[in-house]
C-alpha positions as CSV (number, residue, x, y, z in Angstrom):
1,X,7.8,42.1,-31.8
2,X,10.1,43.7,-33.7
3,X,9.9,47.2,-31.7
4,X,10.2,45.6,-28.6
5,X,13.6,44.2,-29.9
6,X,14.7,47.5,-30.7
7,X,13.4,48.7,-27.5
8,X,11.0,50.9,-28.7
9,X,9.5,53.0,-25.8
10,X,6.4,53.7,-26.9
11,X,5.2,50.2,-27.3
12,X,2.7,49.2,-25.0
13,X,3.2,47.3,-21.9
14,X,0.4,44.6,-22.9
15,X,2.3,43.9,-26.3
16,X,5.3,42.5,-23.9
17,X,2.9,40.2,-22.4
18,X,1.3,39.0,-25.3
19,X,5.0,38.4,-26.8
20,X,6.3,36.8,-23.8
21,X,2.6,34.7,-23.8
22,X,3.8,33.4,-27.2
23,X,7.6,32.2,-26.9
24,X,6.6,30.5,-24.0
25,X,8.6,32.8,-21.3
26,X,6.4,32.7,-18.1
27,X,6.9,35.9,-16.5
28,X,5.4,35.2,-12.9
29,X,5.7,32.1,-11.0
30,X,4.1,31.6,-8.1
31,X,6.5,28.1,-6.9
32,X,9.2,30.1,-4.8
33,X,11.8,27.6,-5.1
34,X,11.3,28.2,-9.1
35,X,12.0,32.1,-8.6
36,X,15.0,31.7,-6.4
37,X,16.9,29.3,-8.9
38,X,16.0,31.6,-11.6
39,X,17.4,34.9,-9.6
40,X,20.9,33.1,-8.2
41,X,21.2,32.2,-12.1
42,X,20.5,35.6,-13.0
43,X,22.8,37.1,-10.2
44,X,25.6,34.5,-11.6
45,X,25.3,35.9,-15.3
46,X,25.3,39.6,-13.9
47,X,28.3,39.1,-11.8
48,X,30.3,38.7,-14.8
49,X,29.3,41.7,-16.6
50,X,31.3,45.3,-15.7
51,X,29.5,47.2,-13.8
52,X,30.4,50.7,-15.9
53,X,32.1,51.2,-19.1
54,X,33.7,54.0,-19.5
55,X,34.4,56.0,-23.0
56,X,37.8,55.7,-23.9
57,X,39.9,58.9,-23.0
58,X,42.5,58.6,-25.9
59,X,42.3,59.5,-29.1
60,X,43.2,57.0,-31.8
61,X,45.2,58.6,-34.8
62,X,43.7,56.5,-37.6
63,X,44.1,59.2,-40.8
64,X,46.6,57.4,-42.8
């Protein structure tokens, strides 16, 4: 678990399942209604995120 929190790409794809088996987070759902209600919330969250970021082009003077 903890190298899939860290992203780690070289864990395997069954140890996401087995993970997602445990905490309870159902990864297919076969109840259409389920999976739209679940991608409009999803589509709400994601609207509010930026959809680049940028580096910052200035460079802070911070040598005091």
């Amino acid at each position: 678990m903890h190298r899939i929190e860290k992203g780690d790409p070289a864990c395997a794809i069954g140890a996401f399942f087995e993970v997602a088996a445990i905490v309870g987070v159902r990864l297919f759902n076969a109840d259409d209604a389920t999976l739209a209600t679940a991608i409009s919330a999803n589509n709400a969250i994601l609207a509010l995120l930026p959809k680049s970021v940028r580096p910052s082009s200035t460079q802070v003077n911070d040598d005091f």
